[in-house]
C-alpha positions as CSV (number, residue, x, y, z in Angstrom):
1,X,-16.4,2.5,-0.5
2,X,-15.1,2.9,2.8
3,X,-15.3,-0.8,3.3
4,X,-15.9,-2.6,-0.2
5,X,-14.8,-6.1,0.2
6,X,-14.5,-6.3,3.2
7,X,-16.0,-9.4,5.9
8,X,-15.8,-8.6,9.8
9,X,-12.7,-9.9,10.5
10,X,-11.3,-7.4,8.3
11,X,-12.7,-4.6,10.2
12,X,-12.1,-5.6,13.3
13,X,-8.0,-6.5,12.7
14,X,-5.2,-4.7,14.2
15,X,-2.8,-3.6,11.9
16,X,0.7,-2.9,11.5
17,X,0.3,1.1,11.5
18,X,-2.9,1.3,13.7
19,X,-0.7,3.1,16.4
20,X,0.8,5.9,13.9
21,X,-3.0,7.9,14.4
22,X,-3.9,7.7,17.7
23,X,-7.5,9.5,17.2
24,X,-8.0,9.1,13.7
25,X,-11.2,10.5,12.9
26,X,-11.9,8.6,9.7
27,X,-10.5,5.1,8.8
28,X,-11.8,3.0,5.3
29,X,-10.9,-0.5,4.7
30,X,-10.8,-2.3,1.4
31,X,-10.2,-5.8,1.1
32,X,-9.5,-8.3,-2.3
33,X,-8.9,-11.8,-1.8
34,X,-6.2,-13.2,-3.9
35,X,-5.3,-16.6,-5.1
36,X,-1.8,-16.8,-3.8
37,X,-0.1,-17.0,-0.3
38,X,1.1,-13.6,1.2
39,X,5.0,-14.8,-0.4
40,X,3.7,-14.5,-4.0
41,X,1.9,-10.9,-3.8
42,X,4.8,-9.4,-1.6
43,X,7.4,-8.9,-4.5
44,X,4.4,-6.9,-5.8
45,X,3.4,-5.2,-3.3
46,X,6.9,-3.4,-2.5
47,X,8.0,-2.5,-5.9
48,X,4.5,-0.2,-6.3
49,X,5.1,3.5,-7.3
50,X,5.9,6.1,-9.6
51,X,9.2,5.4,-11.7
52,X,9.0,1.5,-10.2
53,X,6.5,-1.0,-10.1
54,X,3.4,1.5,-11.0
55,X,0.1,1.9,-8.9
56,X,-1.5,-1.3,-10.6
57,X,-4.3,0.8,-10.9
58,X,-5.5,2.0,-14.1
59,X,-3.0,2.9,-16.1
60,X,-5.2,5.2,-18.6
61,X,-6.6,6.7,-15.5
62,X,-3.0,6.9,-13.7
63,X,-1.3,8.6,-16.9
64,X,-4.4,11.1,-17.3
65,X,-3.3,12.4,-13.8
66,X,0.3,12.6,-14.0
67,X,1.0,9.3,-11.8
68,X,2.7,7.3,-13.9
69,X,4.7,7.8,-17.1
70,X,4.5,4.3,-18.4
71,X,1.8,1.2,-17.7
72,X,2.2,-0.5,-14.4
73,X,5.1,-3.7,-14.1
74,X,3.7,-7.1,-15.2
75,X,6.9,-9.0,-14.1
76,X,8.7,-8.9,-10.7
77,X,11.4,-5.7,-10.8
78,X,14.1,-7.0,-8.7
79,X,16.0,-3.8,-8.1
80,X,13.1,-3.3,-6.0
81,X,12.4,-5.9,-4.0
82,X,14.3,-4.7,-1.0
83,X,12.4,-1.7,0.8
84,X,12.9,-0.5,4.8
85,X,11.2,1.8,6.7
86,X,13.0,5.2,5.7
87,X,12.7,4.6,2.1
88,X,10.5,7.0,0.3
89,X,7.8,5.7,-2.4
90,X,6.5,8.7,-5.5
91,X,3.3,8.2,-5.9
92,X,3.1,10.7,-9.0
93,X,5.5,13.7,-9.4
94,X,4.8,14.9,-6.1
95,X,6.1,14.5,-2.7
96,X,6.9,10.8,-1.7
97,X,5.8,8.7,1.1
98,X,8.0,7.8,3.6
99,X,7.9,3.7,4.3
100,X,7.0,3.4,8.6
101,X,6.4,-0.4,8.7
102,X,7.7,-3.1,6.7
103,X,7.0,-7.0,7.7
104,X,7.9,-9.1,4.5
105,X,5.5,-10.6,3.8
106,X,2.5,-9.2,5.9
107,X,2.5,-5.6,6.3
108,X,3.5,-2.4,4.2
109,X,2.1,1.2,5.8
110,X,3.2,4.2,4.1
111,X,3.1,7.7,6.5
112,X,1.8,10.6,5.4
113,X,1.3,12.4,8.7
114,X,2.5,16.2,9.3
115,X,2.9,17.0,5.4
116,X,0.4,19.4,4.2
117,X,-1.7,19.5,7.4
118,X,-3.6,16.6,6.7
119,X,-2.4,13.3,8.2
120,X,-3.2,9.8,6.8
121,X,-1.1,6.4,6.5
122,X,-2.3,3.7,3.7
123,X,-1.7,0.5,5.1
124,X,-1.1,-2.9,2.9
125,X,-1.9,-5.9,4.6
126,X,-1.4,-9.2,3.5
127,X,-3.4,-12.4,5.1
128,X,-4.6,-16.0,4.5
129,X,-7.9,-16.5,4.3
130,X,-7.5,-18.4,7.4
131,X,-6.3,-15.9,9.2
132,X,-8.3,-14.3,12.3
């Protein structure tokens, strides 16, 4: 799964948190295509986590595993629409991710480095389909 959906210019794209592991010694990209410009998934996109937005995952699945305590938003949450870098997003009931990038409305990365001695970011980009 370490690069479902994905096409070559997907793999080979420079993204917003690339520079945050230097020598990463494992990197997986997923890709979706969605039918709506970068604007209209943004709103989305910052509002996920625990106690917000959800994981828009499944939510059985999520609830099972103590992530979320109620089904994932199906309406723009305005009280979270504005996110910086600083912010913290729960995942679940444990720790939070600190926010390293945010480019409304192409690029989300989350930070993860130097807690629990494993160090990982999840990056969220958003790009047309025209996009190289």
């Amino acid at each position: 799964m370490s690069r479902w959906g994905t096409a070559p210019p997907d793999l080979s794209r420079v993204m917003a948190g690339d520079s945050l592991l230097v020598d990463a010694t494992y990197s997986g990209t997923m890709a979706v295509t969605v039918d709506a410009p970068p604007e209209d998934v943004w709103p989305w996109l910052v509002q996920i986590g625990y106690q917000r937005g959800g994981l828009y995952s499944y939510d059985w699945l999520d609830r099972l595993f103590g992530y979320l305590d109620r089904p994932s938003a199906n309406r723009i949450l305005p009280e979270f629409q504005h996110l910086a870098v600083g912010d913290e997003i729960p995942l679940g009931r444990g720790p939070s991710w600190p926010v390293a990038v945010v480019e409304a409305p192409r690029a989300l990365v989350l930070d993860m480095r130097h807690m629990g001695g494993f160090d990982w970011v999840w990056q969220f980009g958003l790009y047309t389909v025209d996009d190289k």
